[in-house]
N, C-alpha and C positions, 0 to 999 in steps of 0.2 A: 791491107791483108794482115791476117794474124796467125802467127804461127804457134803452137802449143808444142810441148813435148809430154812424156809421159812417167808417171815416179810407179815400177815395176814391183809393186807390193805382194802380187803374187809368185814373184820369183824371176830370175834372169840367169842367162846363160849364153854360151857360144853354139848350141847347136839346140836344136826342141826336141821333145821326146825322150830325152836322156839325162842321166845323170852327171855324165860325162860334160867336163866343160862349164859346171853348173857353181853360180854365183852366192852366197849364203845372203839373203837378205837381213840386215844389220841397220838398225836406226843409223849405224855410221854410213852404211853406202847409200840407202835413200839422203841421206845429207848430203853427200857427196854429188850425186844426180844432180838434187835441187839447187844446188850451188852454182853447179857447171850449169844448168838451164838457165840462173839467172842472169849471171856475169856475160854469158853468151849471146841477150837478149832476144831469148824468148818470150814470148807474149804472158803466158802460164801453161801450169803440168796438169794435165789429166789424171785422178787417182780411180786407183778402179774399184768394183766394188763386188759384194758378193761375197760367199766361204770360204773362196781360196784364194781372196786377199784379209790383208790389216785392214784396220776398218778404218775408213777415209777421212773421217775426221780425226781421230787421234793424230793421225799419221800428218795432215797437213795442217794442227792446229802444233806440234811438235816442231815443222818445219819453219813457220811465222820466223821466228826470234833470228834464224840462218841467213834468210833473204831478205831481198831490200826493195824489191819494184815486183817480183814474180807475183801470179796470181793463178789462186787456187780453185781447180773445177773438180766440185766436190758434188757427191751425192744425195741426194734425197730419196728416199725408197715408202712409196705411199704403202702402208701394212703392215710394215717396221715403224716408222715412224708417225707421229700423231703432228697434224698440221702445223699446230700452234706451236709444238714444241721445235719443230724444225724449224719454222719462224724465228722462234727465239736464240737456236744454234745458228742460225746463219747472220741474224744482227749482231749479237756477239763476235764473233768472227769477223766481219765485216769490220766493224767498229776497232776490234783489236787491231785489226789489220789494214786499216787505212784506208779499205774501198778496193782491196784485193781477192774478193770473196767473186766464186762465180756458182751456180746452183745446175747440178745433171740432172735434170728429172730421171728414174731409172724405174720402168714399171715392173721387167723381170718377164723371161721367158721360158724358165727351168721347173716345170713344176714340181721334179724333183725337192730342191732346192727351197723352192717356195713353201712347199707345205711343213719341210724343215723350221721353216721357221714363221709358223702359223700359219699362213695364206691358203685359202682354198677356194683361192674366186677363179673362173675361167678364166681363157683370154680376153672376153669379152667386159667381164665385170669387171677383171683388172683396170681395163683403159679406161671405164666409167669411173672407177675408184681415182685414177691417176687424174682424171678433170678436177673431180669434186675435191681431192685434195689440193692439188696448184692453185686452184681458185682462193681457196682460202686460204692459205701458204701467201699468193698473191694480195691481197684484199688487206689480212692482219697488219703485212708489215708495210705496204701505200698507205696505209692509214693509221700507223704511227707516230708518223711525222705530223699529225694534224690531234694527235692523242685521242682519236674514235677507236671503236670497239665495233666489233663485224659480229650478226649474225647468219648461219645459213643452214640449212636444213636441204641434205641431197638422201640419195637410195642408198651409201653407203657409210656416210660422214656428214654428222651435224655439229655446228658448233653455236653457242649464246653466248654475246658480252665477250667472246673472243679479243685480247687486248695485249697488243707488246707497247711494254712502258718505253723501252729506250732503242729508237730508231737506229736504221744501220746506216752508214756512210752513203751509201750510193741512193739513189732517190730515181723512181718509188722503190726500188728492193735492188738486189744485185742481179743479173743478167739470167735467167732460166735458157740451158740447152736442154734437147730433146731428139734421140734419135729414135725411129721406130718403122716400119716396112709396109704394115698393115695399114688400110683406108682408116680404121679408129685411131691408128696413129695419127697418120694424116691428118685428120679434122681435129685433134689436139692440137697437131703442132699450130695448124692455121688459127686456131681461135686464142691459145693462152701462152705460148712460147715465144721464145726473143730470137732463139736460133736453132735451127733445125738442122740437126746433125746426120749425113748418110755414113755407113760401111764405105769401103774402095770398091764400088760398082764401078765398071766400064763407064764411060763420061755419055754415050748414047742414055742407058738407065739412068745414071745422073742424072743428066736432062729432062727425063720424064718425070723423075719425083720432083725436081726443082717447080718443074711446071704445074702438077696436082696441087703441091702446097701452096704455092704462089697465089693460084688462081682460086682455092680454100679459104684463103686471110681474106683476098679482095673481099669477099662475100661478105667478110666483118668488118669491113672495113679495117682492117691491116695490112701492115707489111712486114715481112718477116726473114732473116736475115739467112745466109744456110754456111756449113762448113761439110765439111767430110774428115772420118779418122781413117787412116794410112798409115802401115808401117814403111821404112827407107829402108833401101839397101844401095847407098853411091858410094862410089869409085872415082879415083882419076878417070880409068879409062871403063870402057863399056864391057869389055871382057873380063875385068876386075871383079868389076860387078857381078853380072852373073856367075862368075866361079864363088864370089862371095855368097851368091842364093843358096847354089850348089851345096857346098859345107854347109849353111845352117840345118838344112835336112838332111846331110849324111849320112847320119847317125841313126836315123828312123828306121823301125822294120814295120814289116805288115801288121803285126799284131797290135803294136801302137795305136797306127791310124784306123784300123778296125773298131779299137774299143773306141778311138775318140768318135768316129765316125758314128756309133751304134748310142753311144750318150749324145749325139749332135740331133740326132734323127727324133729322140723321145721326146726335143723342147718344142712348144706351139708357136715358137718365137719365126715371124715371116723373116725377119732380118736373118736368123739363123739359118732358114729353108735357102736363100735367096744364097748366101756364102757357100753354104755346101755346092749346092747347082755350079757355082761358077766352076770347081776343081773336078768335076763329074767326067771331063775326059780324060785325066787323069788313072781312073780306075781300068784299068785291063780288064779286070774282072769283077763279080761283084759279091762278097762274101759276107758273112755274116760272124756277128761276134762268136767263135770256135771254134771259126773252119781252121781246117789243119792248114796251112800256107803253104807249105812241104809239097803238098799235094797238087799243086795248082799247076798248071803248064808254063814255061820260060816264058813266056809275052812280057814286053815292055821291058824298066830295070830291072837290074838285078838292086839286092838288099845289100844293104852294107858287109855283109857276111857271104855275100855270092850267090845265096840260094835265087829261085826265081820270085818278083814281087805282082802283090795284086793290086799294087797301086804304081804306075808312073812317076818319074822323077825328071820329067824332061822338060826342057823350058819348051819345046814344042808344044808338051800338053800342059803347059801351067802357065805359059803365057795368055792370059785370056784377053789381054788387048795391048797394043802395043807398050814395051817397058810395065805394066802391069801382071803381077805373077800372085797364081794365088798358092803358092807352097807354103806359106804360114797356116792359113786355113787346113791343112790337111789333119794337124791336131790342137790347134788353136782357137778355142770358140769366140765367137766376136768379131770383130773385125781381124779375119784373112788374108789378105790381101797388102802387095807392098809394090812401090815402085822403084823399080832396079833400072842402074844405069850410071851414065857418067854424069858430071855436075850438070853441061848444058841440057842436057834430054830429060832431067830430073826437073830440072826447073821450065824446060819448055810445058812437060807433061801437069807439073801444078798450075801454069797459066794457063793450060787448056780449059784445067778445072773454075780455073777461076775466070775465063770467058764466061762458063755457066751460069755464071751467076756467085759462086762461092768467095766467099773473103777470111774465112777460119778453115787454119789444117791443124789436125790434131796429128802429129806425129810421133812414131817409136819406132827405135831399133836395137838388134842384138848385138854388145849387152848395149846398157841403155846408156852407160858412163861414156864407154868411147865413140858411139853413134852420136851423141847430143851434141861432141866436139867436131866430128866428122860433118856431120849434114851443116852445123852453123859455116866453119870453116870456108865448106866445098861449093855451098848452094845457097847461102846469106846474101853474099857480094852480087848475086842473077837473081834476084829478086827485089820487088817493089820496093826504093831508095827509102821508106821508114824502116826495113830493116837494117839498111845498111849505117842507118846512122844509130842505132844498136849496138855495131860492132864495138866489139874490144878497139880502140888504139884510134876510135875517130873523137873522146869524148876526154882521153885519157891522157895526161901528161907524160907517166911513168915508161917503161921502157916495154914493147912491143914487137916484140920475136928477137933473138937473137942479133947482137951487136956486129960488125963483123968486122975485123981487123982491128978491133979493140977502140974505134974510132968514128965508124961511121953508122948509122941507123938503115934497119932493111928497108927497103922501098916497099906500099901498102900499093898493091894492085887497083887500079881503078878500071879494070874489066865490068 
């Protein structure tokens, strides 16, 4: 099993939606994150990508010189980037980095956003462009190491005499993940991917995508690995927790999750469809970005301000499977979804996942500094024995929580 955490380049905070609570992102605090991820042995950080983050490589080719073992799952963006050239960012990287380099494929579901910055292919030509790109991405740097040159000629990307002089660490390339909802996702992941990444779908859905893709590779003769991204919210105790859900959306009024909801609606992105869906009971009513809110009848919570809300705040309605809440999803696009609880029910619920078949959790929580301490700390020790020989104080000589009586060493839990 491998555990990731995540370096919050779009911003972090004690509550969403708000300004309140709200964490300045500073090269000093992503340092700070990446530090705590590595010492605390996590597997590597997820950087995210898109407009309203840093851009992923600055950010985690910055971070290298801080860490010592962490590894970085960085992005690729076929239409931003030219094959070759990402090849050549990512053996670099690699190389500079010791064989810490991991590669996101990210095909992009925004067309807002997309055509921002040139893209005008459908959904559909997207995921053709995203093959024909990986392929060659793929092919340039497998065959560096043997110092060949790749040709290929597709519908959206050709390349001749395509050639990286100097191989990356890991052989044939560094690892490609690939998250995506849609059947063209699908048959991507199944044909050119290393691991196949879901959203926090209920572990039922889980199952059925584990199963499409699984049974996709065979066909190619593959196999292909899968993980899932979750955000955390654990507690000592299980009412901790949820009162801890509770506060992160406090702060939220209608108007918020409207606009986010009404920007959520315009993406082609199935992955996007599939998250909204799950928080759907959630809505008492169903409004559109302008409605007056004022106006709406008392159903469900009330707003943080008292008036009456058009969205629920109840772990009734956002529990959508057991310890499963999708109240981050209500203005958070992307993976929604987090599982709240106490340490054992957190760790029983990722061994569920990982009955499925899963072996990678990409995990975040709010903010990201004191959640990366929290979840190692709480839920490290109840997980698969490679991470616990990860931990702080099993590998370490120096001193390992507080002395006590000026005399004796704390005892390490073997729970």
């Amino acid at each position: 099993m491998q555990v990731f955490w995540f370096i919050p380049t779009h911003g972090d905070s004690r509550y969403l939606g708000t300004g309140e609570g709200a964490r300045q992102v500073s090269y000093d605090y992503l340092k700070q994150v990446a530090v705590a991820a590595d010492t605390l042995g996590y597997e590597g950080v997820l950087i995210p990508t898109g407009r309203s983050c840093e851009d992923p490589w600055v950010v985690a080719s910055s971070l290298l010189p801080v860490t010592k073992n962490l590894k970085f799952l960085v992005a690729v963006r076929p239409g931003l980037h030219q094959p070759s050239l990402a090849a050549r960012m990512a053996a670099t990287f690699d190389r500079l980095s010791g064989g810490r380099l991991a590669v996101n494929l990210v095909t992009g579901g925004d067309q807002a956003e997309l055509e921002g910055d040139g893209v005008y292919l459908d959904h559909a030509q997207r995921y053709e462009q995203s093959a024909e790109f990986i392929r060659i991405w793929r092919e340039v740097i497998a065959r560096s190491h043997a110092g060949e040159s790749f040709d290929f000629e597709g519908k959206h990307l050709s390349v001749k005499g395509a050639k990286l002089l100097y191989p990356p660490v890991q052989q044939p390339y560094p690892p490609v993940y690939f998250g995506g909802s849609s059947e063209a996702a699908h048959e991507l992941a199944a044909e050119q991917v290393d691991t196949y990444l879901t959203w926090g779908e209920p572990p039922a859905e889980v199952a059925k995508k584990v199963a499409d893709v699984r049974a996709r590779a065979a066909k190619f003769g593959r196999t292909v690995r899968f993980g899932i991204r979750l955000h955390v919210i654990v507690r000592e105790t299980d009412d901790e927790a949820w009162r801890a859900a509770e506060s992160l959306i406090s702060k939220l009024d209608d108007d918020t999750v409207i606009r986010a909801q009404s920007a959520f609606s315009r993406m082609d992105s199935e992955g996007q469809r599939r998250m909204a869906a799950l928080h759907a009971g959630a809505r008492n009513k169903a409004p559109t970005l302008g409605t007056n809110v004022s106006s709406l009848p008392p159903e469900g919570a009330l707003t943080p301000g008292g008036g009456p809300s058009a969205f629920s705040r109840t772990r009734a309605d956002l529990e959508i499977s057991p310890n499963l809440w999708a109240g981050v999803g209500l203005v958070r696009g992307g993976a929604g979804t987090a599982l709240v609880g106490d340490p054992k029910t957190v760790a029983a619920r990722i061994e569920e996942y990982a009955a499925l078949g899963l072996d990678t959790f990409v995990l975040s929580g709010y903010p990201h500094l004191e959640e990366a301490y929290r979840f190692a700390e709480l839920v490290f020790p109840l997980l698969p024995r490679k991470l616990q020989d990860k931990l702080p104080g099993t590998a370490l000589n120096g001193p390992f929580g507080e002395v006590v009586a000026n005399n004796y060493l704390p005892r390490v839990s073997q729970s």
